[in-house]
C-alpha positions as CSV (number, residue, x, y, z in Angstrom):
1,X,41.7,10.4,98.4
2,X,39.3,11.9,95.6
3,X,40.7,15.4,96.2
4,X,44.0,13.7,95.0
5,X,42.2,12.0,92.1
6,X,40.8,15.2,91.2
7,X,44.3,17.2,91.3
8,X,46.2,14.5,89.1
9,X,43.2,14.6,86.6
10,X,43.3,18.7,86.3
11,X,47.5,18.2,86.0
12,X,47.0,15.4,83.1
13,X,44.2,17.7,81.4
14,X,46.5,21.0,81.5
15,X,49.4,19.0,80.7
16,X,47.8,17.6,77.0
17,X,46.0,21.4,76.5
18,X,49.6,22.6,77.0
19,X,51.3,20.5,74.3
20,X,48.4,21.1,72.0
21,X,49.1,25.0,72.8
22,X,52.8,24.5,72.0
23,X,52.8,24.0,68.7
24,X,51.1,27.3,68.5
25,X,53.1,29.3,70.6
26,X,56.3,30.8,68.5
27,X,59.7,29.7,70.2
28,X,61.0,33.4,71.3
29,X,58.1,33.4,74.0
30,X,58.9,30.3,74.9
31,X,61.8,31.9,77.3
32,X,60.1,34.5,78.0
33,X,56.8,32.7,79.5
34,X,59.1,30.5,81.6
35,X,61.0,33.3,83.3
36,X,57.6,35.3,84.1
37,X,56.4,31.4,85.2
38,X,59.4,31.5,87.8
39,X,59.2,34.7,89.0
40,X,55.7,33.8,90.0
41,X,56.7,30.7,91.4
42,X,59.6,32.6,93.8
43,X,56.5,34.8,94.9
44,X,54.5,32.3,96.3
45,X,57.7,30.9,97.9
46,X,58.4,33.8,99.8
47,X,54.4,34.5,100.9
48,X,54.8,30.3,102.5
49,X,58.2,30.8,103.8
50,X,57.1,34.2,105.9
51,X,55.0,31.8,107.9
52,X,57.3,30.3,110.1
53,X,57.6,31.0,113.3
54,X,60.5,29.8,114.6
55,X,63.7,30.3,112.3
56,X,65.4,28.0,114.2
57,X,63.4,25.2,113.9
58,X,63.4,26.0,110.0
59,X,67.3,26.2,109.7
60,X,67.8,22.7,111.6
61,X,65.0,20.7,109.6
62,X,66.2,21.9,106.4
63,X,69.8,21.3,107.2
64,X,68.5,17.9,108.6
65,X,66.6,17.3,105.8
66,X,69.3,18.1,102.7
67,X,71.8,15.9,104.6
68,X,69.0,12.9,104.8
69,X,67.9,14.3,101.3
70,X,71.9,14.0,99.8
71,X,72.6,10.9,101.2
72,X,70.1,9.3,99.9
73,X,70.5,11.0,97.0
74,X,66.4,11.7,95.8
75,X,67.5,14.6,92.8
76,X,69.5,11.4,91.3
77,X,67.0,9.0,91.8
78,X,63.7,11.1,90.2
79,X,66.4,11.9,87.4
80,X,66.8,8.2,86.2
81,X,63.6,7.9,87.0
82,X,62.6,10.4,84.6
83,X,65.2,9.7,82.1
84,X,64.4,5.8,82.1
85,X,60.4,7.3,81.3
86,X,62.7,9.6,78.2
87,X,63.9,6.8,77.0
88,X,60.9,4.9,76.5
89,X,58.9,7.8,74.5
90,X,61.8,9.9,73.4
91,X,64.2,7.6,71.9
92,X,65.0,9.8,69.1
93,X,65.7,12.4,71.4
94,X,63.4,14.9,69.5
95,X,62.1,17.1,72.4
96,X,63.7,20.4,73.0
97,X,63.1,19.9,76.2
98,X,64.0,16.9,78.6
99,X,61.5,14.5,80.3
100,X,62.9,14.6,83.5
101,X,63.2,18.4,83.2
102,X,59.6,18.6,82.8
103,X,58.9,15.7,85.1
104,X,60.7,17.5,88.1
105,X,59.6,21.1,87.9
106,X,56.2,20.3,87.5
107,X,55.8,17.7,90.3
108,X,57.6,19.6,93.0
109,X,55.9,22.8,92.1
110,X,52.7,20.6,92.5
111,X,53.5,18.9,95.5
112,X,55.3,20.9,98.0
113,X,53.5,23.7,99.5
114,X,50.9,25.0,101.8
115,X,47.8,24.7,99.6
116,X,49.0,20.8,98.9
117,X,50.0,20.2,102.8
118,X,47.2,21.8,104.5
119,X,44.5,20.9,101.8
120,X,45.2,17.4,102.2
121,X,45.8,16.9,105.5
122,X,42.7,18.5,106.0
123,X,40.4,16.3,103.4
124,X,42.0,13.3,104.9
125,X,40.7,14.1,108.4
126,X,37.3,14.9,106.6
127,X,37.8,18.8,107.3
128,X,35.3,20.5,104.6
129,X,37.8,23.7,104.3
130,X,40.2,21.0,103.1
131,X,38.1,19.6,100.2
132,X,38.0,23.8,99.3
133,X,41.6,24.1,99.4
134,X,42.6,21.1,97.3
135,X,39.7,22.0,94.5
136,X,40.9,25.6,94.5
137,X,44.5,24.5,94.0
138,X,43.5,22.0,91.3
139,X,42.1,24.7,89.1
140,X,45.6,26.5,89.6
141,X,47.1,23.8,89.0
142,X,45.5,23.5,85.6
143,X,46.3,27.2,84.2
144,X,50.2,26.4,85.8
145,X,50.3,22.7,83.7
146,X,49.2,24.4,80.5
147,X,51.4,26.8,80.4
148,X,54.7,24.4,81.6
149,X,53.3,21.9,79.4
150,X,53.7,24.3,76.3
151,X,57.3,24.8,77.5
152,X,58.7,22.0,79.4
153,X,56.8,19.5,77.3
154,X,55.3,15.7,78.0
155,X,56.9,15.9,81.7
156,X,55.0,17.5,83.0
157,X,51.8,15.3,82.3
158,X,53.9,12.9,83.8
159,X,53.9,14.4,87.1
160,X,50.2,14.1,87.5
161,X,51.1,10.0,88.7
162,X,53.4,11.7,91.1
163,X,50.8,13.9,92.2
164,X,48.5,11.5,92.8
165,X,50.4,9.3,95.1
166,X,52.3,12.1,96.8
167,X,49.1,13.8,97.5
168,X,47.0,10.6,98.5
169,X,49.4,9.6,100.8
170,X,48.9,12.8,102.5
171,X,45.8,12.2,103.0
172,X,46.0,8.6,103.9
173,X,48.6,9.3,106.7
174,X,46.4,12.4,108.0
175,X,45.1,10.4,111.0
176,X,48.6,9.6,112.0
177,X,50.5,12.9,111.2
178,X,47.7,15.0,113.0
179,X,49.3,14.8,116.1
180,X,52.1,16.4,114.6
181,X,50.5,19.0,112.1
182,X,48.7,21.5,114.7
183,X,50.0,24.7,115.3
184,X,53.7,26.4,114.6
185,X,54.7,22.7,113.9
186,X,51.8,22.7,110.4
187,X,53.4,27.1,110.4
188,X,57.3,25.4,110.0
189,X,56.1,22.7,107.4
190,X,54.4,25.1,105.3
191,X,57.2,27.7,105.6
192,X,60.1,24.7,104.7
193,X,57.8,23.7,101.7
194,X,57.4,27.5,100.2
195,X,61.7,27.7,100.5
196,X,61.6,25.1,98.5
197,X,59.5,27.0,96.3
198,X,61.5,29.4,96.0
199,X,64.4,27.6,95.2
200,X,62.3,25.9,92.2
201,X,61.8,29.5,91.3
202,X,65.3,30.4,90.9
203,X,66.2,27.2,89.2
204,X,63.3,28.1,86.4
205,X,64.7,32.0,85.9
206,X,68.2,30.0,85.5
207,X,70.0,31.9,88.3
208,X,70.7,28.6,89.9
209,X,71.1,25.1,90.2
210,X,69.5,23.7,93.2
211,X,68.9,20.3,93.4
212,X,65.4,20.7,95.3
213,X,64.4,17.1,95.7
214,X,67.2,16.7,98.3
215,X,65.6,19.0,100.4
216,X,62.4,17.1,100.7
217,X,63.3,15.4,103.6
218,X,63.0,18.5,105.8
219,X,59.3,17.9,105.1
220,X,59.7,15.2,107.8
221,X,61.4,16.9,109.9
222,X,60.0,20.0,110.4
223,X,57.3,19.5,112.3
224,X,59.0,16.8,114.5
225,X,61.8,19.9,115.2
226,X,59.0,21.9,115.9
227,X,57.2,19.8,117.9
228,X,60.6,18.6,119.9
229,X,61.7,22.2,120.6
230,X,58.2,22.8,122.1
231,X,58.7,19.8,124.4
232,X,61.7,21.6,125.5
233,X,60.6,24.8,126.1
234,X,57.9,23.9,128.0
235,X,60.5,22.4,130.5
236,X,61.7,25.3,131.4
């Protein structure tokens, strides 16, 4: 749980040296720094997503997931979320950029992928390459929330609540996922996380407008699938 403590602290710290920054940085970079920002952000999606191992384990748990993912809805719910948090410290609807613009990007780029999965999964069962992981992501995670921060604004120091509870429940829930989490099944997870990545990425370079939260429920069902279709292979 402190590696979670740690990561939302390094989020909140870049977030505030980011809006200090912003009033600093001159407007026409402000475009510029974001595309560069998701370009970066589709790399790392593609170096998760190439460790799957079984495509069609990936296919079914992100179909799975984005129908789970749209019925429920989750891209509307974080969006009122954020915009009821907009309402209560930008009701003169001064920022150039939304809240919930900044609250979104930044949490999900936070929160889903391999160093967040494995690095607290890991702590949580007490693994010492874990407590690595999550500290080595948190200084990332720094540099990346200073330099959102100074272009999506106050969401994103917003996101550092989401990625403390997202994050600590990881680790909380390690002991019963780890039955789960070993092998290709921990491979698909990651691999479902980074294409969800990428998608983020796109969305941030403005080529597309993917509503990424609804896929989040393939993070549950990945390494289930994984773990089902190695039941049935072993049948035969």
């Amino acid at each position: 749980m402190l590696t979670a403590v740690v990561n939302s602290l390094t989020v909140l710290m870049g977030g505030f040296l980011g809006l200090l920054l912003k009033k600093g940085i001159p407007q026409r970079f402000e475009k510029a720094i974001m595309t560069s920002l998701g370009l970066c952000v589709m790399y790392i999606g593609i170096s998760g997503a190439l460790k799957g191992e079984n495509q069609i384990v990936i296919v079914i748990s992100m179909v799975l997931g984005v129908i789970l993912g749209t019925l429920i809805d989750i891209d509307k719910r974080i969006e009122d979320l954020s915009n009821f948090i907009e309402t209560k410290f930008n009701k003169n609807k001064t920022a150039k950029v939304s809240i919930a613009q900044g609250f979104m990007a930044a949490s999900l780029l936070f929160c889903v992928g391999a160093m967040t999965v494995t690095g607290s999964i890991e702590a949580g069962l007490g693994i010492k390459e874990g407590y690595t992981t999550v500290y080595t992501k948190s200084a990332i995670d720094f540099v990346s929330a200073t330099v959102l921060a100074s272009s999506l604004g106050v969401g994103v120091c917003f996101s550092s609540v989401f990625v403390l509870v997202f994050q600590g429940s990881l680790c909380l829930l390690a002991s019963v996922l780890q039955p789960l989490l070993v092998g290709s099944a921990l491979n698909e997870l990651i691999s479902v996380g980074s294409l969800m990545i990428l998608a983020l990425g796109f969305n941030m370079v403005g080529i597309t407008k993917i509503k990424v939260a609804n896929m989040m429920p393939a993070l549950i069902f990945a390494p289930a699938v994984s773990y089902l279709a190695g039941y049935i292979t072993s049948l035969f």
